[in-house]
Structure formats: structure tokens, C-alpha cells
C-alpha positions as CSV (number, residue, x, y, z in Angstrom):
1,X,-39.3,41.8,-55.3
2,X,-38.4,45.2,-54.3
3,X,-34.9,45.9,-53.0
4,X,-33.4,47.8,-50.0
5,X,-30.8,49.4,-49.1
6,X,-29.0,51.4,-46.0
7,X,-26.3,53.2,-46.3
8,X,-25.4,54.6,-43.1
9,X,-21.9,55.1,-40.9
10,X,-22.0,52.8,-38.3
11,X,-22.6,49.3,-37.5
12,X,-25.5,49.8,-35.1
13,X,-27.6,52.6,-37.0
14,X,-29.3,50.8,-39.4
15,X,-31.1,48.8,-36.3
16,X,-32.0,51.8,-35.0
17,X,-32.9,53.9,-38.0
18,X,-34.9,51.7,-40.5
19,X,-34.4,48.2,-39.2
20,X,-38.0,48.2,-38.3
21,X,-39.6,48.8,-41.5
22,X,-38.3,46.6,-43.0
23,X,-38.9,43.9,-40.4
24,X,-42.9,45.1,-40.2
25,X,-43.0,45.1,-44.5
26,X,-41.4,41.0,-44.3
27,X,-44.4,40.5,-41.7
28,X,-46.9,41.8,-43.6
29,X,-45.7,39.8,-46.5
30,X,-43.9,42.4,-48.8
31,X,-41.8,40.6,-51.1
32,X,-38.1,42.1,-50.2
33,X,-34.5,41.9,-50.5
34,X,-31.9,44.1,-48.1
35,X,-28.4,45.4,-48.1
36,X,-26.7,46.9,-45.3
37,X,-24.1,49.0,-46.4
38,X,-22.0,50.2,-43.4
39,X,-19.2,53.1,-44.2
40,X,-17.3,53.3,-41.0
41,X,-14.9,50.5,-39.9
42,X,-16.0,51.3,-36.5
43,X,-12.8,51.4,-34.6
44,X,-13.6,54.4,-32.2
45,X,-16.9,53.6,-30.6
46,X,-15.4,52.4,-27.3
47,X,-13.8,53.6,-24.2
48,X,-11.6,50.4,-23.2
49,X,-10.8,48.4,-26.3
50,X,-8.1,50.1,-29.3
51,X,-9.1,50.3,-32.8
52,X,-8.2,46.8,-34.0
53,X,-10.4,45.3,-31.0
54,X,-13.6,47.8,-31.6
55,X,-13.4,47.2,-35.1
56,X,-13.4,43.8,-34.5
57,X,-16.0,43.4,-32.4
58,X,-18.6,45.5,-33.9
59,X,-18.1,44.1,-37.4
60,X,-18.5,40.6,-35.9
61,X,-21.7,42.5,-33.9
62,X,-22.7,43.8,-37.1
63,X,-22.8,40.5,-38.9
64,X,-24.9,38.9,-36.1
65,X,-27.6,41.3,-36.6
66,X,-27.7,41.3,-40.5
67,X,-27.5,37.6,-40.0
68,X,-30.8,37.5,-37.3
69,X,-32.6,40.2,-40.4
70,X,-31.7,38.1,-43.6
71,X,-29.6,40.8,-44.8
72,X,-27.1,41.2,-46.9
73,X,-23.8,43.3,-44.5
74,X,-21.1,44.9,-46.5
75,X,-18.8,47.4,-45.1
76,X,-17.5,49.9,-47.7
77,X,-14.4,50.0,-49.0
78,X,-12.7,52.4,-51.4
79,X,-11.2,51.1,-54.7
80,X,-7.9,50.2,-53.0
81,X,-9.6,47.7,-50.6
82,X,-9.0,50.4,-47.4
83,X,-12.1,50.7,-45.1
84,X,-13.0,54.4,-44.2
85,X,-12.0,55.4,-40.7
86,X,-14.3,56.4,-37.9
87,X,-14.5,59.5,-36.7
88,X,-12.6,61.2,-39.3
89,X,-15.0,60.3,-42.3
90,X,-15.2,63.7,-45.2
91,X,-17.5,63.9,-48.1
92,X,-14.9,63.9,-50.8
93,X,-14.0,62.0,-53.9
94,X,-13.0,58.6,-52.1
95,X,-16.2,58.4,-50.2
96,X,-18.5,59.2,-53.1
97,X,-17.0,57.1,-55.6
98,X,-17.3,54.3,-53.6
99,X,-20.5,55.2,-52.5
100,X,-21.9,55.3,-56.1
101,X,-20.1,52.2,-56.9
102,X,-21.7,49.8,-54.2
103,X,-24.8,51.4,-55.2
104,X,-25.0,50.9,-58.8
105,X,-24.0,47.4,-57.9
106,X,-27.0,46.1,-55.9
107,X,-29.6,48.5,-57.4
108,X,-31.5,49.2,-54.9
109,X,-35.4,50.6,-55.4
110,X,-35.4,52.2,-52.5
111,X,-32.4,54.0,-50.8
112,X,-32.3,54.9,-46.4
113,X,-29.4,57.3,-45.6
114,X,-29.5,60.0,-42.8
115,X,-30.6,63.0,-43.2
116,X,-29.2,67.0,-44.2
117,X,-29.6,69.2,-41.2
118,X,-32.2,71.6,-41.9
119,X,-31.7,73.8,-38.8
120,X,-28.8,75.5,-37.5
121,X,-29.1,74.4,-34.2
122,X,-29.5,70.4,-35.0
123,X,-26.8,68.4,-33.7
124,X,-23.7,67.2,-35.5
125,X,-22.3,63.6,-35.6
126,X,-19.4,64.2,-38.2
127,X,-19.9,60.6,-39.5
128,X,-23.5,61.2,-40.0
129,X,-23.3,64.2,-41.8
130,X,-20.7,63.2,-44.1
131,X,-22.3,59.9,-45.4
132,X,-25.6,62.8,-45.6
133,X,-23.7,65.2,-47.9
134,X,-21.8,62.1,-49.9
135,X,-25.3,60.7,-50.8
136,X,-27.1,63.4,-51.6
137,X,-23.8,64.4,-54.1
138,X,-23.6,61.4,-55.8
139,X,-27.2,60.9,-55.8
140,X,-27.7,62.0,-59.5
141,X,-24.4,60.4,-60.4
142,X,-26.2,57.0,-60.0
143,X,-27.4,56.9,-63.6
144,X,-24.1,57.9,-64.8
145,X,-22.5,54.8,-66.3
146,X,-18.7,56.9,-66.3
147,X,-19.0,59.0,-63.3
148,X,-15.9,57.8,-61.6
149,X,-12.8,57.0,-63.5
150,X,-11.2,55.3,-60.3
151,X,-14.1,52.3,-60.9
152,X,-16.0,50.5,-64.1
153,X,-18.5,51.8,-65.9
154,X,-22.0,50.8,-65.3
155,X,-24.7,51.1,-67.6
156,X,-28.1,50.0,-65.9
157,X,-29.0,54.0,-65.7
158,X,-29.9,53.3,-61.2
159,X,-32.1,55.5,-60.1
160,X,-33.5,54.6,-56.5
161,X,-36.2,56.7,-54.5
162,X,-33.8,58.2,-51.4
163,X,-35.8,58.8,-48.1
164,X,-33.9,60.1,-45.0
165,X,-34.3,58.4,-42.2
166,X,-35.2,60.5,-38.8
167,X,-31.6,60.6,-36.8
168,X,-31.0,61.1,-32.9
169,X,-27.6,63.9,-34.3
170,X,-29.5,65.9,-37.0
171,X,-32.9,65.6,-36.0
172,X,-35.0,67.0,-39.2
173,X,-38.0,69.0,-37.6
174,X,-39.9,67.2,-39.8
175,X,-41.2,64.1,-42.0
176,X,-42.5,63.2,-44.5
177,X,-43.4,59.3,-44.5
178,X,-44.3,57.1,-41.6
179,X,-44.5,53.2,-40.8
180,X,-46.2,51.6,-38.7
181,X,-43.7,49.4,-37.1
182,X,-45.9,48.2,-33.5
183,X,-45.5,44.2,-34.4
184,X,-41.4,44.6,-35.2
185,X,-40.5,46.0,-31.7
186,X,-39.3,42.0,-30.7
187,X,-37.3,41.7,-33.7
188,X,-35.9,44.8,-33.7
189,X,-34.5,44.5,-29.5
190,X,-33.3,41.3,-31.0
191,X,-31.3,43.0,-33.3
192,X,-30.4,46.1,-31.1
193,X,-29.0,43.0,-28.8
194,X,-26.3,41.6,-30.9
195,X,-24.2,45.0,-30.4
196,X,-22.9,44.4,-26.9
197,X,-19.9,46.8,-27.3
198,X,-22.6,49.7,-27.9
199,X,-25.9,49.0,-26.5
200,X,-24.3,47.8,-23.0
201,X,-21.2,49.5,-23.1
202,X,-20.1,52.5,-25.2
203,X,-23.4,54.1,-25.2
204,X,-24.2,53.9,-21.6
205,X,-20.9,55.3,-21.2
206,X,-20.8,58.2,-23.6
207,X,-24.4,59.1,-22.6
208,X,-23.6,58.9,-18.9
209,X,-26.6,56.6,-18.2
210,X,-27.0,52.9,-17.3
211,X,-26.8,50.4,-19.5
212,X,-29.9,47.8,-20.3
213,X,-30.5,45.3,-17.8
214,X,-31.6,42.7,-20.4
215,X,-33.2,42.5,-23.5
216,X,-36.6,43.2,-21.9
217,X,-34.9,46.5,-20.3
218,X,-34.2,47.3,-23.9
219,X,-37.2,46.7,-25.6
220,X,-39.1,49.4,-23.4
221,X,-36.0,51.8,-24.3
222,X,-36.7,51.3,-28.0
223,X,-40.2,51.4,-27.2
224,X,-39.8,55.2,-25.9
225,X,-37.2,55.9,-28.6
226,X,-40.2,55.5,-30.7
227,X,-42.3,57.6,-28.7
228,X,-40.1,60.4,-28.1
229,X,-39.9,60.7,-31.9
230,X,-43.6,60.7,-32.7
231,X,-44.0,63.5,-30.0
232,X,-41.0,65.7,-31.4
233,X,-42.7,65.4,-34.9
234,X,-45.6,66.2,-33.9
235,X,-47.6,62.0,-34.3
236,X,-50.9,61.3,-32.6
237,X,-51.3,58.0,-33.6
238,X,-51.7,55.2,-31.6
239,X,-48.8,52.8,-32.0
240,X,-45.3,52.5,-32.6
241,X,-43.6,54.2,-36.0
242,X,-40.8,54.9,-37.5
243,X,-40.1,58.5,-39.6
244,X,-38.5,58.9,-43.2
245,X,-38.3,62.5,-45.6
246,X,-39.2,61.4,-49.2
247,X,-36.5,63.1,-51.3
248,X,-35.8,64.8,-54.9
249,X,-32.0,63.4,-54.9
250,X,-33.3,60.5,-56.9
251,X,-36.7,59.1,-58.5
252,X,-40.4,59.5,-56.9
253,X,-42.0,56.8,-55.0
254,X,-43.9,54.7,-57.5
255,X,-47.9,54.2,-56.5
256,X,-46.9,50.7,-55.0
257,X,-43.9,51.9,-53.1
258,X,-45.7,55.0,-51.7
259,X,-48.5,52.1,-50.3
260,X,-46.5,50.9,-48.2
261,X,-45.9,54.0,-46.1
262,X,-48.5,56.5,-44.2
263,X,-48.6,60.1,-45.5
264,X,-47.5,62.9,-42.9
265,X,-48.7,66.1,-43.2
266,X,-46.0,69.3,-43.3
């Protein structure tokens, strides 16, 4: 069984940054395991509702969806128990020590974060970025069984292969991996769905455009979410896929983990 997990800083990115994959592997009968691990309690993504509500709501949203995927959720929490706040998240001690302690926990084979920008003119989302920099820090730390005095040791020497996933703020101008992900469209609007407080309303709202009329509306949306990537990277294909950057921060894809991906050419 090969394990997976995604570390990214908000409740509704892994669904829209890897979700697919792994819902296309499951269908084509790959043997897996996954853990969502979100960093961000999600307290700021919403014009009418305070922290505590937002919060709330998209950690009960959050839940659904891992739920629906036969995940595993967990939202990180430093060694005191405190969640990390929205909006405000820095690469710094706190972050990367918990980071490398939920990751030497599940021991993941394969690790999805966001990417670095590459480009001075990519976009910034400050929580994005950070949970970018804090993974590719404490990357080699992984195999370090005393790397953090503020947590246990851990022994088990983790080393996971990282790949980056393609994200709407940084937008790498380029890839490395793709999947073919056609056949997971349903599964993944079903997923998309659960987050009402973003998909229907802080989204449309930040982005000035109208929400989704239905989960029909959104499928097409993620349908030419999927598009518009393939044509800024350059894809040809015929289908639907989703992007990754094969990384040096940890190990190399083994010959059976790089099978389940397409090469792109850079």
C-alpha cells in the first residue's frame, strides 16, 4: 500500500490541488492510503461570518470532504495544542517542527505541498508560500530522529518523494509530472461541493464573479480549471490532468511510483 499525503494551508486546497489523483489512482485500482494535513484553522476565508464561525464551518466542510474521499483530515497543531492562524501563517520554528512532526508520524511515500515561486512576477498567497518555504526546510529534517527538541525523537529515518502541486497564487511555469485525472471529475465536484462557505460564497465574493449554480455548474468550472492549466503549461493531450514538479527536497520516485504518473517534457 503506498501512502499519501497533503500538506497544504487551507481546507479546500487539497480538492483542488491533488484531490484528483488520488481519486483516478483508487479507480484504477492502486492500493492507497491518504492524509490530509491542513495548517490553517481557516478562520479568515469569509466576508460575513467572525473567526470562530468560519473556522467552524470549514473544518466541519473540511471533514465532509475527507469523509466522501476516505481520508484521513488532521489540522495541524503546534506542540501546545494551538492551531496556526490564517492569514498570518510564517515559516518559522513553530510551523516546521510541527510540520516534521506530523510527518514523521504517518510516513508518508509520497508528499503533495505547493510549490516555491520560481518567477518574480508569480503571485503571492502568504499562506501558500509559507507552508512552501516550511516544507522544503524541514524536508531533509525528516530523517532526523532529534531535529526538534520541542517534540520526541523519531527514529524510522522518513524520507518521502515531495512533488509540488501546480497552484492558482504561485503558478510554477512549469511541470514536471502529469495525471490523467478525466474519470475523477464527478468525484472531485463532489468534493469541491462540501465547501459551501468557499465554493458558493467567499470565492465568488473575493473573485468578484458568480457563484455556481449547482453542482453541475461546478463541474464544468473544474472542468476549465483543468484546461486553463494544461494550456498555460504548455499540454496537448486530450483529456483532463492534473500537474505536479518532482523535487530533490526528499527521495526519487521509485520505478513503481514514477508509473503511475506521465512524464512532461521541460
Amino acid at each position: 500500500m503506498i501512502r499519501l499525503l497533503s500538506i497544504q494551508p487551507h481546507f479546500d486546497d487539497w480538492e483542488f490541488t491533488t484531490s484528483a489523483t488520488w481519486m483516478a489512482w483508487r479507480r484504477r485500482g492502486v492500493d492507497l492510503t491518504g492524509q490530509v494535513i491542513v495548517v490553517t484553522d481557516g478562520g479568515i476565508g469569509h466576508h460575513g461570518r467572525d473567526h470562530a464561525e468560519t473556522a467552524a464551518a470549514r473544518l466541519q466542510e473540511g471533514q465532509r470532504s475527507a469523509d466522501l474521499a476516505g481520508c484521513n483530515l488532521l489540522l495541524l497543531r503546534d506542540e501546545q495544542g494551538t492551531t496556526f492562524r490564517e492569514a498570518t501563517l510564517d515559516d518559522d520554528i513553530r510551523l516546521r517542527s510541527a510540520l516534521w512532526n506530523a510527518v514523521v508520524s504517518y510516513k508518508p511515500d509520497l508528499l503533495f505541498c505547493p510549490p516555491l515561486p520560481n518567477s518574480p512576477t508569480a503571485g503571492c498567497h502568504n499562506d501558500h508560500y509559507a507552508v512552501a518555504m516550511a516544507v522544503w526546510r524541514a524536508a531533509y529534517l525528516f530523517a532526523v530522529p532529534r531535529a526538534f527538541d520541542n517534540y520526541p525523537p523519531n527514529y524510522d529515518r522518513v524520507k518521502p518523494a515531495i512533488l509540488c502541486t501546480d497552484d492558482a497564487y504561485l503558478r510554477p511555469d512549469f511541470v514536471t509530472l502529469a495525471v490523467e485525472i478525466t474519470e475523477a471529475l464527478d468525484a472531485v465536484a463532489e468534493l469541491a461541493q462540501c465547501h459551501v462557505s468557499q465554493v458558493y460564497e467567499w470565492l465568488p465574493w473575493i473573485g468578484q464573479s458568480h457563484p455556481p449554480k449547482g453542482i453541475d455548474d461546478l463541474r464544468e468550472r473544474l472542468r476549465n480549471r483543468y484546461r486553463i492549466s494544461a494550456t498555460r503549461l504548455g499540454w496537448q493531450r486530450e483529456g483532463l490532468f492534473q500537474f505536479f514538479i518532482a523535487t530533490s527536497w526528499g527521495r526519487a520516485l521509485t520505478d513503481e511510483e514514477r508509473a503511475l504518473f506521465l512524464s512532461v517534457g521541460v
